[in-house]
C-alpha positions as CSV (number, residue, x, y, z in Angstrom):
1,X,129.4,99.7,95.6
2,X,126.9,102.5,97.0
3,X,125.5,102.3,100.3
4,X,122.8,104.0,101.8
5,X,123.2,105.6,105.2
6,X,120.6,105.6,107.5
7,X,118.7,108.5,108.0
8,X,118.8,110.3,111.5
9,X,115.8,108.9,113.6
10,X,113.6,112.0,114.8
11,X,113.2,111.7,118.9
12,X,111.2,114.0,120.7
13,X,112.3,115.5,124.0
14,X,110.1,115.7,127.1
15,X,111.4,118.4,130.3
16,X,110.0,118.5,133.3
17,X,110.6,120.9,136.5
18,X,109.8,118.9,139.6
19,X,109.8,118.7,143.4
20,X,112.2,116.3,144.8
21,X,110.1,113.3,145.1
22,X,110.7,109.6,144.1
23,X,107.5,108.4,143.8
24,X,106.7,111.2,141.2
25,X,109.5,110.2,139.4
26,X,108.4,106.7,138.9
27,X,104.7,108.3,137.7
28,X,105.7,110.4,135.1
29,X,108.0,108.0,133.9
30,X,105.2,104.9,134.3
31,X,103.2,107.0,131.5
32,X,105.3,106.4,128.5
33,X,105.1,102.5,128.8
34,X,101.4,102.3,129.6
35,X,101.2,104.1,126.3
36,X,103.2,101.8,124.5
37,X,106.0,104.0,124.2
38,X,109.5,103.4,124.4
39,X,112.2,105.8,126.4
40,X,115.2,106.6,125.0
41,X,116.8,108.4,127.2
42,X,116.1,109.9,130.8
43,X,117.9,112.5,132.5
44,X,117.3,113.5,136.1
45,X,119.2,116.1,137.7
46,X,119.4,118.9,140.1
47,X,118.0,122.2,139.6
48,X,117.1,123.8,142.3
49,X,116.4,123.6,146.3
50,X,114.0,120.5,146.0
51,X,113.7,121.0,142.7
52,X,114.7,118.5,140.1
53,X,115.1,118.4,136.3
54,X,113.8,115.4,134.3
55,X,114.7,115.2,130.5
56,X,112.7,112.0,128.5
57,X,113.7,111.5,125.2
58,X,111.6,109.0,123.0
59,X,111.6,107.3,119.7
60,X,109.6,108.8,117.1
61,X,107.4,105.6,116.1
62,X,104.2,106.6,114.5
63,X,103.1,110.0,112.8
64,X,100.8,111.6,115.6
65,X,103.5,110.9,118.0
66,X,103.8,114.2,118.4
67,X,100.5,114.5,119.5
68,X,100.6,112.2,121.8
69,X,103.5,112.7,123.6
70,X,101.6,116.6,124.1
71,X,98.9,114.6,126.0
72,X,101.1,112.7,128.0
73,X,102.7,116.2,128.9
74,X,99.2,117.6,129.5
75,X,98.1,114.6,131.8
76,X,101.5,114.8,133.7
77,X,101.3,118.6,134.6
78,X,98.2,117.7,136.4
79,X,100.2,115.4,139.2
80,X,101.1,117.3,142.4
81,X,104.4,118.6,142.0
82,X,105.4,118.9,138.8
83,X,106.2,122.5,138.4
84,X,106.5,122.6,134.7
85,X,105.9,120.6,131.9
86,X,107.0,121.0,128.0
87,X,107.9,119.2,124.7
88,X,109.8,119.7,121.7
89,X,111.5,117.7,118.7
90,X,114.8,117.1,118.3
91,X,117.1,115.2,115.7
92,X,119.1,112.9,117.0
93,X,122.6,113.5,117.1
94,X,124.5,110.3,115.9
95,X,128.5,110.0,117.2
96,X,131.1,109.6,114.1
């Protein structure tokens, strides 16, 4: 019998730097949806005085998804408080 595994999924990863602030949060994260795209994974955590970490990790479901997330990175940089703002790929890592 052979049998195909899967291939890995590609997800892209999403990090923003940001000041302490709820309501930020909730924009940044609103973005991927009213695109139509999915989140994977989201990690919030401390970084600094005020200053919070935010890790997004989404699905890679169309070609130019890669150019789109770098849009969505582009348009979120632009909202008071985020300090920083950058994307990269990354394969997933599937557990045994």
């Amino acid at each position: 019998m052979n049998t195909l595994e899967p291939s890995q999924p590609t997800t892209f990863s999403q990090t923003y730097l940001i000041e302490r602030d709820a309501g930020l949060l909730c924009r940044i994260l609103g973005l991927y949806p009213s695109r139509g795209i999915d989140v994977v994974a989201a990690r919030y955590e401390y970084a600094a005085k005020d200053v919070m970490n935010l890790h997004v990790s989404v699905g890679a479901t169309h070609e130019d998804m890669a150019d789109t997330l770098r849009v969505l990175v582009d348009k979120a940089s632009t909202f008071v408080g985020v300090i920083a703002a950058c994307e990269h790929e990354a394969i997933a890592v599937r557990a045994a």
